[in-house]
N, C-alpha and C positions, 0 to 999 in steps of 0.2 A: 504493500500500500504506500507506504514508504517513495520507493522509488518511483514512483507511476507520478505522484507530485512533486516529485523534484523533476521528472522528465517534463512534465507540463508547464513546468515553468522557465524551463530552458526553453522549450519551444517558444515562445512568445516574451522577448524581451523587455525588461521592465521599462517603464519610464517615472522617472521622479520627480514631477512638475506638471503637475495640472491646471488649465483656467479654470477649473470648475463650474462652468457656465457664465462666471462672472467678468469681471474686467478687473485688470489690476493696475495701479495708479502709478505704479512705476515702472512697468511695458509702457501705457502710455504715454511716459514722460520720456521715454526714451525713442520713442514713435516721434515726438514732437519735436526732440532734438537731432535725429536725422533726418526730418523734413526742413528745419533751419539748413543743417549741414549742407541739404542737396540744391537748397534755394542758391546760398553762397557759392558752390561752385558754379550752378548754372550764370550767377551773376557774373560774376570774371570770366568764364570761358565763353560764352555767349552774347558777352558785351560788344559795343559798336569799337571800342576802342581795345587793344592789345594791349595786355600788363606787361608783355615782354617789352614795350617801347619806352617804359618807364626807366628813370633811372637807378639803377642797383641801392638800397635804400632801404630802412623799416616797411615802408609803407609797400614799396614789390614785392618783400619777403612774406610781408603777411597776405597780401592777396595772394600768393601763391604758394605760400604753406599751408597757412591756415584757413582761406574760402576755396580755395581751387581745389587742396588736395583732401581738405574734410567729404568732397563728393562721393568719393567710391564707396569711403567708410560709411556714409549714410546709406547708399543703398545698401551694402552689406549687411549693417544694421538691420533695414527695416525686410529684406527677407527671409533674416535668421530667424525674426523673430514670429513669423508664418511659419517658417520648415519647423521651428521646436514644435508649435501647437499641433500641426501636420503628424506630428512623432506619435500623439496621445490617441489617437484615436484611428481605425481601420479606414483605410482608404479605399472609395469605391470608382468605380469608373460612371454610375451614375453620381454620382455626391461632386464629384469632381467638373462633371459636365455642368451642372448646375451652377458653380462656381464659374465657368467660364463663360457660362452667359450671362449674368448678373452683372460680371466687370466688365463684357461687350454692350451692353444694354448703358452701362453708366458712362463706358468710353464713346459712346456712339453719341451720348446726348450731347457732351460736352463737346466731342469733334463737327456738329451739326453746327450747333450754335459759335462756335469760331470762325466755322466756316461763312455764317451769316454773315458774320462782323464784319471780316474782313469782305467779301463781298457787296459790300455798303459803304464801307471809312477805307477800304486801302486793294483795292480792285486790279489796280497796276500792278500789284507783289504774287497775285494771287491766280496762275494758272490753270491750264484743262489737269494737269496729272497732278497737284495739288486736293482740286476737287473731286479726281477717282481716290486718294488716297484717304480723303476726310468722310467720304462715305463708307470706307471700308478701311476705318485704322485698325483695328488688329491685323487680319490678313496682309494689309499694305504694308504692317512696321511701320506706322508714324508716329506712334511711339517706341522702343526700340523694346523700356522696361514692360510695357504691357504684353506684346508680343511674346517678348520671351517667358513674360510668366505664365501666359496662358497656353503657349509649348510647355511648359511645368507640370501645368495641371494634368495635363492632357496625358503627359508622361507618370506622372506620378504614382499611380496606384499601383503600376506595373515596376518601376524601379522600387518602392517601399517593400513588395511581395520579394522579388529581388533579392534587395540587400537585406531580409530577414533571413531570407532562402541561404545565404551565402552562412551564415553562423560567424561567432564572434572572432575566430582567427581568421579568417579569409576577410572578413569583414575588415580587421584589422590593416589586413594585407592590402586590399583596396587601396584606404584611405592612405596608406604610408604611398602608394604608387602614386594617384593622382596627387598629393602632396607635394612629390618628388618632379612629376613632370609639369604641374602647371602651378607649384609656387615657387619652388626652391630653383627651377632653373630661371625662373623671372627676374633675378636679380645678376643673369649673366646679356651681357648687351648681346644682340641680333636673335636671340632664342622666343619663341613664338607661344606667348601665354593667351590664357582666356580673357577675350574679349568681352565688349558687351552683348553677349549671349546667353539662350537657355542652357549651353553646357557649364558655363561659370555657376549656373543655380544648382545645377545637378553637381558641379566640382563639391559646392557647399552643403547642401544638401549630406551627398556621402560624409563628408565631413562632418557635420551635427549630427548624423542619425549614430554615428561610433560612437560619438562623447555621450549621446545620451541612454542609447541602450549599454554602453557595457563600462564606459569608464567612469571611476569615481568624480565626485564634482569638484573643480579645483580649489585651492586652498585661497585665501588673501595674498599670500604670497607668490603661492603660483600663478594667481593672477596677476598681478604687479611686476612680475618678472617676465612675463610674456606681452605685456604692455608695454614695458620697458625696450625690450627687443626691438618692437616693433617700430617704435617709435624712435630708435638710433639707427634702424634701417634708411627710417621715413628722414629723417635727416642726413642721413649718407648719402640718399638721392638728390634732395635738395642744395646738399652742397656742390655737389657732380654737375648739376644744372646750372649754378651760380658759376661755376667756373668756365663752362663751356660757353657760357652769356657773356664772361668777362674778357674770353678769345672769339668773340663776336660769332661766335656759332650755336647755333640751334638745333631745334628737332626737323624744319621744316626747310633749310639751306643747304646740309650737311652731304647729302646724297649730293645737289646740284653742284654743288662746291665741287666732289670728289667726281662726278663725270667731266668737269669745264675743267678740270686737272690733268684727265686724263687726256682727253680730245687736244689740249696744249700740246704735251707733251710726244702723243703719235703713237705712243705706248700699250697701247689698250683700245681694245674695239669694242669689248663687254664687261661692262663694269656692274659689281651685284650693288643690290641698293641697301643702304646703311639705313634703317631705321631705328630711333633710339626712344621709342615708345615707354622703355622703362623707367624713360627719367620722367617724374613730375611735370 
């Protein structure tokens, strides 16, 4: 009798963190601090004017450490914090469907109504594939994060069964591999990480379903030391960027630079192209 419930409980891996139907006040506070986060970097990156044309300065350093590079981490944030609740509960391919109508229903109203506006107050900006795109943003990608979350959903119930299916060491194994290939080699220049896509959700995803089915919950200190890390990474980049700014090179010159070198010189008929995506 014994063993028949311990076997049942290996089969279905625990979770230790329920919503309990309710809301909790500090999810939400942190919902609202990476919707700050993502406002700011859309604010610098998507501004009329370049912070890179700024001069080297408090004021460049902070648009672009702290508004520019807070983006990622907010969306980060705010998906983890779907995939842990995702974790508690069985996942269906109807339940899931449901969900991706709901967020096309709500993206559809909002894209309709933009598209009014602009079709009213700014007509000139606003072309034929614009408006196939605003009637049909998900499918289109006119948002990038909707899309790819609603490839999520779509996926989900099927990777959840998945990565139950795989058990705690393989599971393990997963995680260390995706780990290996699309974090750890990210911080080597020309090497090819996850973009803004559904596979980065699924990268994270695997990632949070290990920590919360099998491993213990970090400590304050583990915490703080992985924080720490990350954020002398997050400045190692930044310095890297600052310096290649102060030898008047960029992420978006660098390649041009290196073929108008080559073509001088006579030397080279194909040249591969140098993208430095990893720097901030």
């Amino acid at each position: 009798m014994g063993s028949k419930t311990t076997a049942s409980h290996k089969a279905v891996p625990p979770t230790r963190i329920s919503n309990g139907g309710g809301r909790n006040s500090s999810i939400e506070l942190l919902r609202i601090v990476a919707m700050f986060m993502i406002l700011a970097h859309h604010f610098v990156v998507h501004n009329g004017y370049d912070v890179k044309n700024l001069p080297l300065g408090p004021e460049r350093i902070f648009f672009q450490l702290v508004m520019q590079g807070g983006g990622k981490v907010g969306v980060v944030i705010f998906f983890t914090i779907s995939a842990w609740f995702f974790l508690d509960k069985e996942q269906t391919i109807k339940s899931n469907l449901k969900r991706i109508w709901i967020l096309e229903r709500e993206v559809l109203f909002w894209s309709l109504a933009l598209m009014a506006f602009f079709l009213v107050f700014d007509r000139a900006d606003f072309g034929m594939k614009m408006i196939v795109r605003s009637v049909a943003p998900t499918i289109m990608g006119l948002w990038w994060y909707v899309t790819a979350y609603a490839t999520f959903l779509a996926l989900l119930p099927f990777l959840s069964k998945g990565l139950r299916a795989l058990g705690e060491h393989m599971h393990y194994a997963l995680a260390i591999t995706v780990l290996a290939i699309w974090g750890l080699t990210s911080f080597i220049p020309g090497t090819s990480g996850v973009n803004d896509s559904v596979f980065g959700f699924i990268y994270l995803f695997i990632l949070i379903s290990a920590y919360k089915w099998y491993m213990k919950p970090f400590t304050l200190k583990q915490t703080w030391l992985m924080t720490g890390t990350g954020l002398g990474f997050f400045l190692l980049y930044t310095c890297a960027s600052v310096m290649l700014s102060l030898f008047g090179i960029d992420k978006g010159n660098l390649h041009h630079r290196t073929v108008q070198a080559a073509r001088h010189h006579g030397g080279l008929r194909h040249v591969s192209a140098v993208r430095l995506a990893f720097l901030p």
